[in-house]
Structures are given as C-alpha cells and as structure tokens.
C-alpha positions as CSV (number, residue, x, y, z in Angstrom):
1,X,18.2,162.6,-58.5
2,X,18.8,159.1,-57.2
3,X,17.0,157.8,-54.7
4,X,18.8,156.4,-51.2
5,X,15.4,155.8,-49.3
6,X,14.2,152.4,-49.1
7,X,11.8,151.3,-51.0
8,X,8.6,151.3,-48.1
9,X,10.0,155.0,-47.6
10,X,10.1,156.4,-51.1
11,X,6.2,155.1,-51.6
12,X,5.4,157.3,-48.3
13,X,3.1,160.7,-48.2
14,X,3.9,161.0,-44.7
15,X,2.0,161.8,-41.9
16,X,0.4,165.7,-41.7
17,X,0.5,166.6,-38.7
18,X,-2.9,169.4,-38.0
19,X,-2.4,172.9,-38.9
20,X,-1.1,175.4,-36.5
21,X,-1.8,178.3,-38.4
22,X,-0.7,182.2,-37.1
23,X,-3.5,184.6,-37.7
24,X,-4.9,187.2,-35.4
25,X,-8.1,186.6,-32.9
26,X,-7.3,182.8,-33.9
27,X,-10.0,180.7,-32.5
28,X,-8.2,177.1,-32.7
29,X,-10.3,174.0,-32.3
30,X,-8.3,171.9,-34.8
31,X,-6.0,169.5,-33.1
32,X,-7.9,168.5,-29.7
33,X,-6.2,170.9,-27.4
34,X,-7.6,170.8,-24.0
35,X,-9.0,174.3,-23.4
36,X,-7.6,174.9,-20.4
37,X,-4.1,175.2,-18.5
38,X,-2.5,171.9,-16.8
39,X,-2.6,171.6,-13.4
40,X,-0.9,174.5,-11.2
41,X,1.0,171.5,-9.9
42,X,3.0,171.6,-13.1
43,X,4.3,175.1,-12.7
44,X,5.4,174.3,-9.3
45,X,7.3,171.6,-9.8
46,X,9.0,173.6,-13.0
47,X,9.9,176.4,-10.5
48,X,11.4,173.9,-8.6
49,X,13.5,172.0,-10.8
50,X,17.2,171.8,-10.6
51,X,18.3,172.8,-13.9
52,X,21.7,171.9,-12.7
53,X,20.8,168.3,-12.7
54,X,20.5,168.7,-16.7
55,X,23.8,167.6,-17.1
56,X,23.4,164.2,-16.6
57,X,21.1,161.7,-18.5
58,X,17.7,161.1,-17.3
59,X,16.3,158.0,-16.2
60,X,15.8,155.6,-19.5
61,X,13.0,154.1,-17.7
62,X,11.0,156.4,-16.2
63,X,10.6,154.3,-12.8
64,X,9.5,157.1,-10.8
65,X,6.6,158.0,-13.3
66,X,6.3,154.3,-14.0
67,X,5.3,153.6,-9.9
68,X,3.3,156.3,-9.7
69,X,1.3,155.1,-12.8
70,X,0.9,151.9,-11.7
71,X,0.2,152.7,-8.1
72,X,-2.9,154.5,-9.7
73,X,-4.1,151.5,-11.8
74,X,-3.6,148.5,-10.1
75,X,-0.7,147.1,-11.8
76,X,3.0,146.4,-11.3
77,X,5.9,148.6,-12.8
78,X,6.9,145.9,-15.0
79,X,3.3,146.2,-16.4
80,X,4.3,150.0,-17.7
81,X,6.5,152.3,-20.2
82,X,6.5,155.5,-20.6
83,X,7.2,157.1,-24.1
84,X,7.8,160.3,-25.7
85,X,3.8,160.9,-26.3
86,X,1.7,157.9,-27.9
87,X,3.0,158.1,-31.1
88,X,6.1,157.0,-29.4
89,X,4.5,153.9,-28.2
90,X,3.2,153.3,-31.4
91,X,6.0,153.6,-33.4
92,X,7.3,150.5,-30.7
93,X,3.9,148.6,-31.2
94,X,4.6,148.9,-35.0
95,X,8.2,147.9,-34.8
96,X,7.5,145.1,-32.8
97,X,4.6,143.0,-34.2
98,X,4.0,144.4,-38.1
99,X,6.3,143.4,-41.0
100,X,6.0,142.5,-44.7
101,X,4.7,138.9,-43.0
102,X,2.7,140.5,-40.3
103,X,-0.5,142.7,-41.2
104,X,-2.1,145.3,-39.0
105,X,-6.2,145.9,-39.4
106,X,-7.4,149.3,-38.0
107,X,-10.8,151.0,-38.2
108,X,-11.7,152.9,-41.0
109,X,-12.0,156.1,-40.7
110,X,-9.5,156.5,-37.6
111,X,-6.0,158.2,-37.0
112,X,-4.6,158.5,-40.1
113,X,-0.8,157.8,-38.2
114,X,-1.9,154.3,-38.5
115,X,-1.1,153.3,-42.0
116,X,2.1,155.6,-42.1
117,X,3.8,153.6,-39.4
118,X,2.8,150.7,-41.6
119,X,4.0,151.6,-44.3
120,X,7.8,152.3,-42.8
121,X,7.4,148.5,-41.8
122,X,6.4,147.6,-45.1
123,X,3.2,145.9,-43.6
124,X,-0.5,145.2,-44.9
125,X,-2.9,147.5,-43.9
126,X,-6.3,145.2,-43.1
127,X,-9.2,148.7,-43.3
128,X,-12.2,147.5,-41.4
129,X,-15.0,149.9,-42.2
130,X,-17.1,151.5,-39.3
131,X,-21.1,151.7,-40.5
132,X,-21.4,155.6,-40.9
133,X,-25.3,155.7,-41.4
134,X,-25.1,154.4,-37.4
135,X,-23.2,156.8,-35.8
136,X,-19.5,155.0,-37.5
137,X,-20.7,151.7,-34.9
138,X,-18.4,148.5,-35.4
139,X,-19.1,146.2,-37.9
140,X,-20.7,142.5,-36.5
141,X,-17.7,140.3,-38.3
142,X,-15.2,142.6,-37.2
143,X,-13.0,139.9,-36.5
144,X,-14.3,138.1,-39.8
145,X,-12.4,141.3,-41.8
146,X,-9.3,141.5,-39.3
147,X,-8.7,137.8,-39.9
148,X,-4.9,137.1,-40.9
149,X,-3.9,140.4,-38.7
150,X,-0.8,140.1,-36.1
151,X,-2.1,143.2,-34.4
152,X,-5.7,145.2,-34.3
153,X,-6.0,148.6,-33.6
154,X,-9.4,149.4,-31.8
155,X,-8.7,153.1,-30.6
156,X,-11.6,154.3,-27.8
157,X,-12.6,156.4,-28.0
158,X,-12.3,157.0,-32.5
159,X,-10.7,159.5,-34.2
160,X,-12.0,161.5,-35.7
161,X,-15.4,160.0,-34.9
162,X,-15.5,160.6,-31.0
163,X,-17.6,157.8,-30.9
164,X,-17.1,154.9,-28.7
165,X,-17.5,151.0,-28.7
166,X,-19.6,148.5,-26.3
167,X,-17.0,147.1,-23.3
168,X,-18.4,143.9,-23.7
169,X,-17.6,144.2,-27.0
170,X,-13.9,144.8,-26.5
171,X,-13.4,142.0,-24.5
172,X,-15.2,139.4,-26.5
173,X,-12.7,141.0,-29.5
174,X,-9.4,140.3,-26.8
175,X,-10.6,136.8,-26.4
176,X,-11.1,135.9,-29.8
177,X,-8.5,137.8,-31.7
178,X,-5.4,135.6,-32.3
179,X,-2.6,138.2,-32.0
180,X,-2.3,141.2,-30.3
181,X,-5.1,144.1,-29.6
182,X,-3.9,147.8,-28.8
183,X,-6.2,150.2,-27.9
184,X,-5.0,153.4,-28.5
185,X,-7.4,155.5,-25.5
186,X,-5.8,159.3,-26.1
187,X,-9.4,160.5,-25.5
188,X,-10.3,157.9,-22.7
189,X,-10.6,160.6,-19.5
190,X,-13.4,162.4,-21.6
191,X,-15.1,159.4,-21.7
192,X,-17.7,157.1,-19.4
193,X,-15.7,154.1,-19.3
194,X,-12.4,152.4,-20.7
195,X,-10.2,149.3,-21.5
196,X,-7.7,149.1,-18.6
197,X,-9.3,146.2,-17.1
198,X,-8.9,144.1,-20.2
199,X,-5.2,144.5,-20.3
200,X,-4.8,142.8,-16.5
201,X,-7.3,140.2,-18.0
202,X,-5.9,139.2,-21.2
203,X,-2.2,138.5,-22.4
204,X,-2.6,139.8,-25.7
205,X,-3.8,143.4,-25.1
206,X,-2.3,146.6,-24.4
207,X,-3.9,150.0,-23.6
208,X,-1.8,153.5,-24.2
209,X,-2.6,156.7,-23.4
210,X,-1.3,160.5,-23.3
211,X,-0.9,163.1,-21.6
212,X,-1.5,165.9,-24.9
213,X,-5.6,166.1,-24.7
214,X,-6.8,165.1,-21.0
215,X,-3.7,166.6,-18.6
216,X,-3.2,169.8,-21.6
217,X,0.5,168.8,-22.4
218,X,0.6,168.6,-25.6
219,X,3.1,170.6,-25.4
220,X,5.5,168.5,-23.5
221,X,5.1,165.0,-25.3
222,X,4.4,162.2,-22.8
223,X,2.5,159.4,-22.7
224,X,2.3,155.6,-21.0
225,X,0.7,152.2,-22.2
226,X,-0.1,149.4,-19.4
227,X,-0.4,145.7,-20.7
228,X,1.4,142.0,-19.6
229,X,4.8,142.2,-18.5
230,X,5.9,140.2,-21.5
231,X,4.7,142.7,-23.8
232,X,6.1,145.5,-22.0
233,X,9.4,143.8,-21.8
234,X,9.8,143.4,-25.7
235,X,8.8,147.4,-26.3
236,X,11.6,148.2,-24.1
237,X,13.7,146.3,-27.0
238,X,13.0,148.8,-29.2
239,X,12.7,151.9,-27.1
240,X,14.8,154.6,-27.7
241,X,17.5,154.7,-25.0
242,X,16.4,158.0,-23.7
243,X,13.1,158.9,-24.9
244,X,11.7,161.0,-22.1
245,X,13.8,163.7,-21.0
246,X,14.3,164.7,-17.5
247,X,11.9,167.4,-17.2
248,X,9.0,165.7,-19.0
249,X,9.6,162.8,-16.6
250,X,9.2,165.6,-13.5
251,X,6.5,167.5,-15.4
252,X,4.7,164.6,-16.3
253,X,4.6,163.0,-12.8
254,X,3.5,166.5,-11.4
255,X,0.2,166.6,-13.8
256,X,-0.5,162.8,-12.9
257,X,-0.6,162.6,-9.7
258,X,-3.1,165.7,-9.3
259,X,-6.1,163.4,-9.7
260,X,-9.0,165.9,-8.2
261,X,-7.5,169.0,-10.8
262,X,-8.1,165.7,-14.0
263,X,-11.2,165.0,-13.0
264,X,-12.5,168.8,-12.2
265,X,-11.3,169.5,-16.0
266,X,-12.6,166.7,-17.3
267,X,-16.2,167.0,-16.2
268,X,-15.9,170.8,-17.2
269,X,-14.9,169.8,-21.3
270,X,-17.6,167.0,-20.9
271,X,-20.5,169.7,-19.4
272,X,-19.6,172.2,-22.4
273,X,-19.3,169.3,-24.9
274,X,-23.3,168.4,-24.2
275,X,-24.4,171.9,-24.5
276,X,-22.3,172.7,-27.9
277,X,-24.0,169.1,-28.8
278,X,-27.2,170.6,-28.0
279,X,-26.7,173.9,-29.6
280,X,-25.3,172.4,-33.1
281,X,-28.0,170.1,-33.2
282,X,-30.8,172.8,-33.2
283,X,-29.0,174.4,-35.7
284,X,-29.9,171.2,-38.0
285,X,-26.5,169.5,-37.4
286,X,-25.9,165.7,-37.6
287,X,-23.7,165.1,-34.2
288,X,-21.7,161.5,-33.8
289,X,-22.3,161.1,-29.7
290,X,-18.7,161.9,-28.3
291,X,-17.0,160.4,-25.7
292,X,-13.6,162.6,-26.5
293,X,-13.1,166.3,-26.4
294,X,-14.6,167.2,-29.6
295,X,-17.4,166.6,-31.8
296,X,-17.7,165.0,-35.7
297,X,-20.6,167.1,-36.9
298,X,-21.8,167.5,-40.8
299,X,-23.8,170.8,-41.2
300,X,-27.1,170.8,-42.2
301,X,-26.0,171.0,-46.1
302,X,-23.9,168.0,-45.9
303,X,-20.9,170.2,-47.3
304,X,-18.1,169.8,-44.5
305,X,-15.5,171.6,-46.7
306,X,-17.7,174.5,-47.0
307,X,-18.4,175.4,-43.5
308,X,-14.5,174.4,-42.8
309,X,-13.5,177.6,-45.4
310,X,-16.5,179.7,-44.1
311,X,-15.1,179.3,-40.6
312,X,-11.8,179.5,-41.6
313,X,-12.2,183.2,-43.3
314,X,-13.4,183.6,-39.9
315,X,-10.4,183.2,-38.0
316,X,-12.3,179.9,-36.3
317,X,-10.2,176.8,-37.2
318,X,-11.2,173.2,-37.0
319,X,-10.2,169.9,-39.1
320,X,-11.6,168.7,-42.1
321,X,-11.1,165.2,-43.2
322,X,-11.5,164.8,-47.3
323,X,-14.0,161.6,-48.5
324,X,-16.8,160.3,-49.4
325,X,-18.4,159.5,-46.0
326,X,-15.8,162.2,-43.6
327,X,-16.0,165.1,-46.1
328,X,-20.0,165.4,-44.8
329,X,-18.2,166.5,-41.4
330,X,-15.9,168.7,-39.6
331,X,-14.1,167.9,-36.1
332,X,-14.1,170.6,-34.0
333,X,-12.5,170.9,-30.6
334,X,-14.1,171.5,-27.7
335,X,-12.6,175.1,-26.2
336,X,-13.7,177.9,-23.3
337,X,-17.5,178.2,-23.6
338,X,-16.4,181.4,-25.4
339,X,-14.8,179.8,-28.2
340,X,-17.8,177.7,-28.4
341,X,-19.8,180.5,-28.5
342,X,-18.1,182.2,-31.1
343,X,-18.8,179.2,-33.2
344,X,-22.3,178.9,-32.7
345,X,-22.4,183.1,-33.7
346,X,-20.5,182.4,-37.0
347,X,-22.4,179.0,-37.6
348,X,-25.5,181.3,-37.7
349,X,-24.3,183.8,-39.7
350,X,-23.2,180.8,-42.5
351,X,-26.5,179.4,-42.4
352,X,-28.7,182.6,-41.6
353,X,-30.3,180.8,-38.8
C-alpha cells in the first residue's frame, strides 16, 4: 500500500527496546534493572497519595521535583527539567539542536536510541569509534572525527561498554567542542565520579540522568537533565505539555530525596559487581572495567552469541549485541548475589570449568 510516513520515517528500523521475555525460574539480567526494590519511601508516599486529586492536571513543570533536585546539586530551578525518563530528554535534545543541517556524532558502540532519534530528524549521524583492544577507551582526535557536529553525545558511563572516560578529559572536550555536549549519565550513581560540575562550568553542556537503573524505577519513567538556564529554557519549547504525570512527580520526589537508602544500594550493586568481575575473570573471561550496573564480558571462546543461547536455554537472560567487535561479548546485569551465582554455576557447566 501507499505510504503516508515521511520519508526519514519510512527509512526507520526503529528502536528495540530489550527483551522481557515470560518463562518460568526467569533469571533476568538483560535490561539493567537494579536488583533490588526502591526505597520504602516510595511505598509510603503511594499509600498516601490522594487519588482524588487525579482529576486535575499535574504540574507541567515539575517545580516541586525540580527544587528538590536542584537543592541537591547546587543549582537553580531554572537550571532543571524533568521528563518522562531520559529518553524523554533526548527526544528534546534531538528536537532541538539536530536537523538535515545539523549533525550529531556519538560513540560507537553506545545506546543504539541514538541514531533512531536521528534519524526522525533527518540528521547525520557522525560514529566516532571507541578503541576496543583498550578496554573501548576514547579515541585521541575525538574532536578531529566529531568536527562539523551541532551536538556530541559522550554518555558516562558507555553503553553497553560500562566503561568510563578521564574527567579531565570531558572538560577539555566541553571547552573545545563548538556546539553542544550532552552527557547522557543513566549509569552515573554506579560510578566513582561524574560530569555535573561541567554543566555549572560551561554554557554548552548538559548532563541527564534517570531514575530506571540507580533509584529501581524503571518502572515508573522519570528522569531530569541539569545544564545553563538558556538551554533548559529552549527544551521546555518542545516539552510535551504534560509529560510527568502526577504520581511519578510524587513518587519520583519520594525516591530522590532518600539519599542514605541511594547510596546504601549503590555501594551494595558496586560490592557484587567486583566479586562477579572477579569470578568471571578466573573463569578465562575478558571483563571491560564497569563503572555501571553491569558488565561487557566476551567468554573465553570469544563467541558471545553462543554463551547468550546457552544461557538463554537456561532460563538466565542477558543482552547480546550483534558485530564484529560487540558480538565477542555479552552484557549482563548485575542482580541478587543469587542471580549472580546462578550464572557463575551455569557459566561452569558451558565451559566445564
């Protein structure tokens, strides 16, 4: 039949979201989940909530959220929006400063959202290729490759990598970059430092983050990205009038302000991240260092697809990435040191080790 899509649209695969498959004794480590329950300030304040007050719209912009945000980190409200997860806020990042005209370099391999949102924009994709025989480090002429780019994508840490990038680095990028730097940080609580500062420093940068992985709501769909109050201003532009809802917005502001329950669960994913680490590697795995809440590991055959399906007949799902260089790995989440467990127990059994 005929086609009424644009153009842009029609030439689209689409994004593919990770499985969420529905088998019995599932073990799921495929989509970054955090392994444990959000803070019991969460279910108090749903137990609370007026559900009367449903009938009216909720607050388009999130101010009470938005304060208590930027109480935390230093900056102004005007410095803050709130969005319906971050791929909210990137669908406004892409919106804003990509077009036919206007080109977008992101690292290669990294969230595969990234040239989709493009794509609806009809904008250039600029790849700039991470050095997999070092642990998928930045390239020196980073800058050289993303010349010509209106916005660079540097997400902190990488996905699916895990790996992170030198701050000095990062702000030597936000200096020199003529156009606008975004760093997308979903995995930035797992890891030892991150790129707020840079946004109060420079005028070009922005920093987003969510609450899916680190605060385990990915159920709810909230997220927030800090930068100048002249960039923050044009995303409200093209915002969606409403796009938190009233009990996210309560919910989310629950789960943030519990600092000491974060950083307890934090340091918990990080302490059974090292040991699976550990236990991986003495099975004759090749571990990126992670700074998120999961690990890019290629068993000791180099065939990621393989121990992907032998997993996978074993109830235990993680995320394989097809390729030349990402098909050597798999990412698996970090779980319960029981789920981990169970992996090391059926990575033995592959491998007879």
């Amino acid at each position: 039949m005929k086609s009424y899509f644009r153009k842009e649209i029609d030439a689209m695969e689409g994004y593919v979201p990770g499985e969420q498959p529905k088998m019995e004794n599932l073990c799921k480590l495929n989509t970054n989940e955090n392994a444990f329950p959000p803070s019991p300030a969460v279910k108090e304040a749903l137990a609370s909530f007026d559900y009367g007050k449903l009938r009216r719209y909720p607050d388009p912009t999130a101010d009470a959220l938005r304060d208590r945000i930027a109480e935390e980190f230093g900056v102004a409200r005007k410095n803050v929006i709130a969005c319906n997860g971050s791929d909210d806020l990137l669908t406004m990042v892409f919106r804003s400063f990509t077009s036919p005209e206007l080109a977008v370099a992101c690292l290669h391999p990294t969230y595969s959202l990234y040239p989709e949102l493009a794509k609806m924009q009809g904008a250039q994709v600029i790849p700039v290729a991470l050095d997999a025989e070092h642990d998928f480090a930045l390239p020196e002429n980073l800058l050289e490759q993303a010349q010509g780019a209106n916005l660079l994508i540097l997400t902190r840490p990488n996905a699916p990598t895990g790996n992170s990038f030198p701050l000095a680095a990062m702000r030597e990028i936000c200096r020199k970059f003529d156009g606008v730097v975004l760093f997308d940080e979903a995995y930035a609580d797992f890891a030892d430092d991150n790129c707020l500062e840079l946004a109060k420093e420079f005028d070009n940068v922005i920093v987003s983050r969510t609450f899916s992985k680190s605060y385990a709501l990915a159920g709810l769909r909230l997220g927030f990205a800090i930068g100048h109050e002249k960039l923050i201003e044009g995303l409200f532009k093209v915002k969606d009038s409403y796009n938190l809802d009233m009990l996210t917005q309560a919910l989310g502001l629950a789960a943030f302000s519990d600092r000491a329950y974060l950083k307890k669960r934090c340091e918990e994913i990080k302490a059974i991240r090292a040991d699976f680490a550990r236990r991986l590697a003495e099975l004759g795995f090749r571990i990126v260092p992670s700074q998120a809440n999961f690990l890019f590991a290629a068993p000791p055959d180099g065939d990621g697809e393989r121990y992907f399906k032998e997993l996978r007949s074993r109830a235990i799902i993680v995320r394989y990435f097809r390729g030349a260089v990402t098909g050597r790995y798999v990412r698996i989440t970090i779980g319960t040191p029981a789920e981990m467990d169970r992996v090391i127990a059926a990575t033995r059994e592959i491998y007879g080790c």
